[in-house]
One Martini backbone bead per residue (centre of mass of N, CA, C, O) as a GRO file, in nm:
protein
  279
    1UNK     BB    1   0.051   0.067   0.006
    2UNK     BB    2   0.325   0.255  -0.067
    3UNK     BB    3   0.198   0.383  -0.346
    4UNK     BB    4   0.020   0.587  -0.222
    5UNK     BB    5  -0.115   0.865  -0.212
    6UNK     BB    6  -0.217   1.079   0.014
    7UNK     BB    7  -0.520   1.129  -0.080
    8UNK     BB    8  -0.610   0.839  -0.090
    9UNK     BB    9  -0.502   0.742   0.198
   10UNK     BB   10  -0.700   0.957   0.351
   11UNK     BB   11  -0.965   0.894   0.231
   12UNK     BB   12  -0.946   0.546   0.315
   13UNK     BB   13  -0.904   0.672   0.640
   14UNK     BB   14  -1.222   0.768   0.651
   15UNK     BB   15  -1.465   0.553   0.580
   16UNK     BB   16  -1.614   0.614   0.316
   17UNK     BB   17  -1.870   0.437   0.283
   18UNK     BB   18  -1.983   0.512   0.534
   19UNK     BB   19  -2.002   0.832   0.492
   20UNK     BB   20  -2.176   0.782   0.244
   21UNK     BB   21  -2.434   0.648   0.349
   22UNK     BB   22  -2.492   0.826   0.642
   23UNK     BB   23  -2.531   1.083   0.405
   24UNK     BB   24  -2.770   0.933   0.243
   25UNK     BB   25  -2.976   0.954   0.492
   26UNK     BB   26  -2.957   1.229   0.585
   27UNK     BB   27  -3.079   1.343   0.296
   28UNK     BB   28  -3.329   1.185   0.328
   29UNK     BB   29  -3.427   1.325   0.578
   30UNK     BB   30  -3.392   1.621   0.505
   31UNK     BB   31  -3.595   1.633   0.228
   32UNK     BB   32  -3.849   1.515   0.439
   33UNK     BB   33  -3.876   1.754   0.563
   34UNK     BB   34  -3.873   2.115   0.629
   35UNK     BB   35  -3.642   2.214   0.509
   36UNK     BB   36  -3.420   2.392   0.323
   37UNK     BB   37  -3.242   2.332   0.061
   38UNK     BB   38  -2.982   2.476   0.204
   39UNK     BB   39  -3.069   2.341   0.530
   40UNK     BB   40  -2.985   2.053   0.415
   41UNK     BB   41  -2.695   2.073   0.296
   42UNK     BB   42  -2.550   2.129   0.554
   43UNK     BB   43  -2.645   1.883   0.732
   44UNK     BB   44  -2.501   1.696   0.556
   45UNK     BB   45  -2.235   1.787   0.602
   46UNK     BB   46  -2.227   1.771   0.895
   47UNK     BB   47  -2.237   1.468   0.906
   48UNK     BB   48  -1.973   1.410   0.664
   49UNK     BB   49  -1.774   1.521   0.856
   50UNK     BB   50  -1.833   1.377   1.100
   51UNK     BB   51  -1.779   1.088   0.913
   52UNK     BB   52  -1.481   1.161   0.894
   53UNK     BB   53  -1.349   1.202   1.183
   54UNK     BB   54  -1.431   0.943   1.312
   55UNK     BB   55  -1.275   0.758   1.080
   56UNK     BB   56  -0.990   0.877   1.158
   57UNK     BB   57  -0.981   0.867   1.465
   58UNK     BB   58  -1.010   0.507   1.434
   59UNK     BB   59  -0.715   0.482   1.308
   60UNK     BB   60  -0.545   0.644   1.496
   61UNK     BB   61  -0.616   0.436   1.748
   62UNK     BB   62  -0.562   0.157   1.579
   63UNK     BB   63  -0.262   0.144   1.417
   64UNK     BB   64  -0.127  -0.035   1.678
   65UNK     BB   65  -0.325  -0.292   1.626
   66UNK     BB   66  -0.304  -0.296   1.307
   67UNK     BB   67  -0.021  -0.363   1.287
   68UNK     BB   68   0.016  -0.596   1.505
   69UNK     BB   69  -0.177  -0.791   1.275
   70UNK     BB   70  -0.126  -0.686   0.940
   71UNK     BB   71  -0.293  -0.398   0.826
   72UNK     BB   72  -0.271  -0.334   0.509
   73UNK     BB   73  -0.531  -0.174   0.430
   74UNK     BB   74  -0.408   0.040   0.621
   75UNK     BB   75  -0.236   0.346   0.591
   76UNK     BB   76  -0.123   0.352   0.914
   77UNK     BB   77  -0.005   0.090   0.928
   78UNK     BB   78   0.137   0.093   0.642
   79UNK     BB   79   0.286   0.384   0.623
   80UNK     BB   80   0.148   0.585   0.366
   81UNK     BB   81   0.123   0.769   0.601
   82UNK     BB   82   0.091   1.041   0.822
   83UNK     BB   83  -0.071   1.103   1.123
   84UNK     BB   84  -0.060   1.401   1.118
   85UNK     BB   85  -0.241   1.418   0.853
   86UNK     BB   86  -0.478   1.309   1.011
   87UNK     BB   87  -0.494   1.432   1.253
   88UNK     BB   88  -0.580   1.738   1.085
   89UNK     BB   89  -0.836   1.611   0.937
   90UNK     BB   90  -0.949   1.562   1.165
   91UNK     BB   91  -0.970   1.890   1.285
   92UNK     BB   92  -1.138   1.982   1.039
   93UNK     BB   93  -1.394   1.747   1.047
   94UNK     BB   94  -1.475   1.875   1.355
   95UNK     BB   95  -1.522   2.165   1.311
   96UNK     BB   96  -1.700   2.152   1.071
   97UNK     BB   97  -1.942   2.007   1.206
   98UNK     BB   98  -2.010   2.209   1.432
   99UNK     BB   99  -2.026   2.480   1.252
  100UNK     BB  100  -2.281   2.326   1.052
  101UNK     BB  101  -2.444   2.275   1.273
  102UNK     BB  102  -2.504   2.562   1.407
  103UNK     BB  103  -2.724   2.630   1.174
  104UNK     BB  104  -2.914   2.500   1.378
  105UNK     BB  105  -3.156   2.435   1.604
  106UNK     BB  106  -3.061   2.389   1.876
  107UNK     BB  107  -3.218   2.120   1.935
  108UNK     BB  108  -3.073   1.987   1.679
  109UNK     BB  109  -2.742   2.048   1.767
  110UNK     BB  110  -2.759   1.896   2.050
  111UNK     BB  111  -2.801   1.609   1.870
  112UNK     BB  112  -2.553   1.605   1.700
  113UNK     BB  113  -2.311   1.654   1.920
  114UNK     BB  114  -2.392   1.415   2.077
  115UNK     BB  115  -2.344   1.215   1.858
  116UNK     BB  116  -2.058   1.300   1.836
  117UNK     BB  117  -1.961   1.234   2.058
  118UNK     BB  118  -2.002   0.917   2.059
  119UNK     BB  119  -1.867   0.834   1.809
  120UNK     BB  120  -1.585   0.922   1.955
  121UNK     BB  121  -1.642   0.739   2.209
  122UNK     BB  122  -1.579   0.476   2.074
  123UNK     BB  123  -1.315   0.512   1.977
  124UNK     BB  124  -1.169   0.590   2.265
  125UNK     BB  125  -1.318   0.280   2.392
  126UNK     BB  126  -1.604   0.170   2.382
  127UNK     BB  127  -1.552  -0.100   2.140
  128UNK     BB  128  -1.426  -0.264   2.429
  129UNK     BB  129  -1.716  -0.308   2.506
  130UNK     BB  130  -2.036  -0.431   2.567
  131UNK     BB  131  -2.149  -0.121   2.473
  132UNK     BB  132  -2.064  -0.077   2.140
  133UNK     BB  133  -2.353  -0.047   2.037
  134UNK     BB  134  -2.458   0.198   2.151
  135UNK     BB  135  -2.332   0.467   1.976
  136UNK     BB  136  -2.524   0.378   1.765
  137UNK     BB  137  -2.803   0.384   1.869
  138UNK     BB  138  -2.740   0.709   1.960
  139UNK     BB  139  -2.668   0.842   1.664
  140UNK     BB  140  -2.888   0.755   1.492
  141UNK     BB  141  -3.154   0.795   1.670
  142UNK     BB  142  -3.070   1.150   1.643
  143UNK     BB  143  -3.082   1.217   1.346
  144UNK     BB  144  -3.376   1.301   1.304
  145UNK     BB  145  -3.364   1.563   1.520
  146UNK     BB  146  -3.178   1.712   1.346
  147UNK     BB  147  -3.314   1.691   1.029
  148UNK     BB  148  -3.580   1.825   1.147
  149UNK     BB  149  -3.468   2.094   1.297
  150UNK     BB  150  -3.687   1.984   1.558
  151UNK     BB  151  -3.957   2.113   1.372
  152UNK     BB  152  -4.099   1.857   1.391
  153UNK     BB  153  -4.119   1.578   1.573
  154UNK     BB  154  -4.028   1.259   1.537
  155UNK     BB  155  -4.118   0.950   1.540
  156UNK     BB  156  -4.059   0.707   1.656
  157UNK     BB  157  -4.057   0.511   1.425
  158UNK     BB  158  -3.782   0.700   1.340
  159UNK     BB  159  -3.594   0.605   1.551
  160UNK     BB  160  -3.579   0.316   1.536
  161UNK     BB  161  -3.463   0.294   1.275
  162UNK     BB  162  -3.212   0.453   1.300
  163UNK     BB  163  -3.101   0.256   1.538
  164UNK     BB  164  -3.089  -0.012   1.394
  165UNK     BB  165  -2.932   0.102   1.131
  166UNK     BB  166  -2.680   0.108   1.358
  167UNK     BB  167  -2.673  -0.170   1.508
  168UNK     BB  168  -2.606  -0.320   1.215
  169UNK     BB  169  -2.310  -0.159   1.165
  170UNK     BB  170  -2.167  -0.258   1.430
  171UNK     BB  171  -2.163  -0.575   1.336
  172UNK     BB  172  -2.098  -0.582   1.012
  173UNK     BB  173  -1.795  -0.462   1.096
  174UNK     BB  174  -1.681  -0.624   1.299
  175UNK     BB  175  -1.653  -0.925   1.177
  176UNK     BB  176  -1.398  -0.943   1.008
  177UNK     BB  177  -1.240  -0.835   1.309
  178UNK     BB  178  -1.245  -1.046   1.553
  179UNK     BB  179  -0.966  -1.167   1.540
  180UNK     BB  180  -0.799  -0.916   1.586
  181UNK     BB  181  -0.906  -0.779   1.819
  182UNK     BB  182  -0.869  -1.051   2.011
  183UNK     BB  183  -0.533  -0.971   1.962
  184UNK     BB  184  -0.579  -0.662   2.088
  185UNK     BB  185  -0.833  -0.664   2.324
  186UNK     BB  186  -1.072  -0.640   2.174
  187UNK     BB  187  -1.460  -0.651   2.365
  188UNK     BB  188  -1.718  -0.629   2.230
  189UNK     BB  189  -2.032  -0.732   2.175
  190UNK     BB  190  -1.948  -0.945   1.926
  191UNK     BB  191  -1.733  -1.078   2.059
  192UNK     BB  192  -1.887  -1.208   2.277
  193UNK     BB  193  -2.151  -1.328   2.092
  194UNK     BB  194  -2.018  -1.377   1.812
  195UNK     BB  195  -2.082  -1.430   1.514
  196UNK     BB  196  -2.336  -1.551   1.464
  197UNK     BB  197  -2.520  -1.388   1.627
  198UNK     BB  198  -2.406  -1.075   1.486
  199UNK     BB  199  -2.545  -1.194   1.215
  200UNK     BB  200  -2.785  -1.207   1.290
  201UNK     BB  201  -2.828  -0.935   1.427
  202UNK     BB  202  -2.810  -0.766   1.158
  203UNK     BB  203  -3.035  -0.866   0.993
  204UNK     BB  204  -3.259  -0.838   1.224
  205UNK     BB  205  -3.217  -0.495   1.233
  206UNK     BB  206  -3.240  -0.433   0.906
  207UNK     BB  207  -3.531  -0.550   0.888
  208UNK     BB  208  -3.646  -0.345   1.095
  209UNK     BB  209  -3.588  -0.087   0.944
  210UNK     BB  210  -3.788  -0.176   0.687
  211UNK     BB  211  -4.020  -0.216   0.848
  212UNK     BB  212  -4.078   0.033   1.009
  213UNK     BB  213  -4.084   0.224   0.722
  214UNK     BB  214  -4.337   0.061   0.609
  215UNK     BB  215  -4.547   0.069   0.867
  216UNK     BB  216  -4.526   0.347   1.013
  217UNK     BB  217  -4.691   0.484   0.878
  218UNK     BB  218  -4.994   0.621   0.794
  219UNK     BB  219  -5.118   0.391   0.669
  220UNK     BB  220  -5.103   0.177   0.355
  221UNK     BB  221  -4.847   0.032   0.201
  222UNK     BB  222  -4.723   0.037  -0.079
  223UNK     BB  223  -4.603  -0.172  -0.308
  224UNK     BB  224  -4.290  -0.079  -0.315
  225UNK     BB  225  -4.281  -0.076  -0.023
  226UNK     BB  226  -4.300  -0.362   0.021
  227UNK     BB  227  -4.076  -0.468  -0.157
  228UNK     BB  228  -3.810  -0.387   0.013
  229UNK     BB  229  -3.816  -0.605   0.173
  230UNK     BB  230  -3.731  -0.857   0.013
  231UNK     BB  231  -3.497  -0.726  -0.117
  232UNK     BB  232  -3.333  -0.684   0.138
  233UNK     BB  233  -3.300  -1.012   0.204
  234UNK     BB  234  -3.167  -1.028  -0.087
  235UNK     BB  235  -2.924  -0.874  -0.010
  236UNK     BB  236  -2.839  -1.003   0.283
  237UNK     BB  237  -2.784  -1.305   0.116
  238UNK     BB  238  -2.554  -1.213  -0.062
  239UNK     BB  239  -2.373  -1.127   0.142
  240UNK     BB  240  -2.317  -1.356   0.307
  241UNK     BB  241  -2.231  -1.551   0.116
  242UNK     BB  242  -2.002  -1.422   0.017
  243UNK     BB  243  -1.851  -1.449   0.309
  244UNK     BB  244  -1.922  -1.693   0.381
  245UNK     BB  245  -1.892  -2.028   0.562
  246UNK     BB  246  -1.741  -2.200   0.748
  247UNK     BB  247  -1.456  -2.310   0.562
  248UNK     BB  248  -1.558  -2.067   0.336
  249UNK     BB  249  -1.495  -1.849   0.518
  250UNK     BB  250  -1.418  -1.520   0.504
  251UNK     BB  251  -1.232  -1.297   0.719
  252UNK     BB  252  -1.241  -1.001   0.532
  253UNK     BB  253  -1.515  -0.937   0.438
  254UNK     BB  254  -1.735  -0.678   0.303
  255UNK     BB  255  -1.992  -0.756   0.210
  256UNK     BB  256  -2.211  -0.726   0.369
  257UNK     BB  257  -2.165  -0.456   0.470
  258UNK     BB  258  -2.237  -0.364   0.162
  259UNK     BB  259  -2.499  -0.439   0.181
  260UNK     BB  260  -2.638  -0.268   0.415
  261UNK     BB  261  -2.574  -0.005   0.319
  262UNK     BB  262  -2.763  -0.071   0.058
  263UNK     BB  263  -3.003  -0.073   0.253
  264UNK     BB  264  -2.913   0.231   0.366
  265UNK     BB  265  -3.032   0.333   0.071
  266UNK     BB  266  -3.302   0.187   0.011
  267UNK     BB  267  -3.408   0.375   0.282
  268UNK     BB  268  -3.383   0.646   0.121
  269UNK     BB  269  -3.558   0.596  -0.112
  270UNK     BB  270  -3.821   0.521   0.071
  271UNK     BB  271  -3.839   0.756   0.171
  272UNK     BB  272  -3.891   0.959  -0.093
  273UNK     BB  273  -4.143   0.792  -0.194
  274UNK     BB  274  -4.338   0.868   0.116
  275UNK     BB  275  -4.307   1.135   0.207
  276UNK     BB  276  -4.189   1.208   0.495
  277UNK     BB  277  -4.273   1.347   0.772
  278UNK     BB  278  -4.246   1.530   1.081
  279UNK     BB  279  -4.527   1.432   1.277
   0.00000   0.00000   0.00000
């Protein structure tokens, strides 16, 4: 990886399918809001650069657990990159997040700013804890809350579909690298659990947020909105596959991940179709 330019390796660093995953989630509920349209493209920068900072410092305090681990492809890691300037990147995308999100509602902003804090303590040591799933259901939880921007308050059951679809994103990020975490002493909730458990956790949570979507609004919901139940099914039953299976599963693959990801696109997608508001 050492032949990679300072601006992909610093990319890289950012874990970017993340941050644009749950910035496109961010744009969905944005849209989908009372915000006007310049007012939630701020809100979404303010998310997008805040998975900006978390991926980086998530990173940089990672570093010596990957590297004793042989994880070449991390670019802290693998020395592709110097620390200080992902330290610079983390600091300017964790900047740029507070005085973005500064632009909303106060307690929309002090929804962000929590779930920022939330986000950084994963990093900081919390993933490492049994409790390793909080931070995620509650960062994800607060979304709506933030790009509702306070008012009107958002329903119940879009705080739990965030907060499910949050909860799901750690259990199969976390899967590939069970085996590095367990040889460095991080002992999260998945690690505790076990993959089995973790897999099955993590469909169940995934799919708990298609049917939210599907059935939270009042009214019978469309034919396209139930379509996306089986779809998505489909789609977590293929990434999981991709991962392999008992003596041939791939123990790096991030398949499954990017299933989930692809899984909460098309519940933004979904957002936008029954075209939610918050009341």
């Amino acid at each position: 990886m050492k032949h990679l330019t300072a601006s992909r390796a610093l990319v890289m660093s950012s874990h970017p399918l993340p941050a644009v995953a749950v910035s496109a989630v961010a744009a969905g509920l944005a849209l989908t809001s009372d915000r006007t349209p310049w007012s939630a493209v701020i809100a979404t920068a303010a998310v997008f650069t805040g998975q900006l900072s978390v991926g980086w410092l998530n990173d940089l305090i990672d570093a010596p657990r990957d590297a004793s681990v042989g994880r070449t492809d991390k670019p802290l890691a693998a020395n592709a990159i110097r620390p200080a300037t992902v330290r610079a990147a983390f600091f300017a995308a964790a900047v740029a997040a507070v005085v973005l999100t500064l632009f909303s509602a106060p307690l929309a902003a002090a929804a962000h700013l929590a779930a920022l804090a939330s986000a950084w303590a994963y990093d900081l040591g919390v993933k490492a804890t049994a409790f390793s799933v909080a931070p995620f259901a509650f960062s994800f939880g607060l979304l709506p809350a933030f790009l509702s921007d306070g008012e009107p308050f958002p329903p119940a059951w879009l705080f739990a579909a965030a907060a499910a679809l949050g909860s799901a994103a750690h259990f199969v990020n976390v899967l590939p690298d069970l085996a590095d975490d367990a040889a460095t002493g991080v002992r999260g909730l998945p690690h505790r659990l076990g993959p089995a458990v973790s897999r099955f956790a993590t469909a169940a949570l995934v799919l708990a947020t298609s049917v939210l979507l599907v059935f939270g609004p009042e009214g019978p919901p469309s034919p396209v909105a139930l379509a996306t139940v089986p779809l998505a099914v489909g789609i977590l039953v293929v990434g999981f596959l991709l991962d392999g299976t008992g003596r041939d599963r791939r123990p790096r693959s991030r398949a499954a991940f990017r299933a989930v990801m692809l899984v909460a696109v098309l519940d933004v997608a979904l957002l936008l179709h029954i075209g939610i508001s918050f009341t």
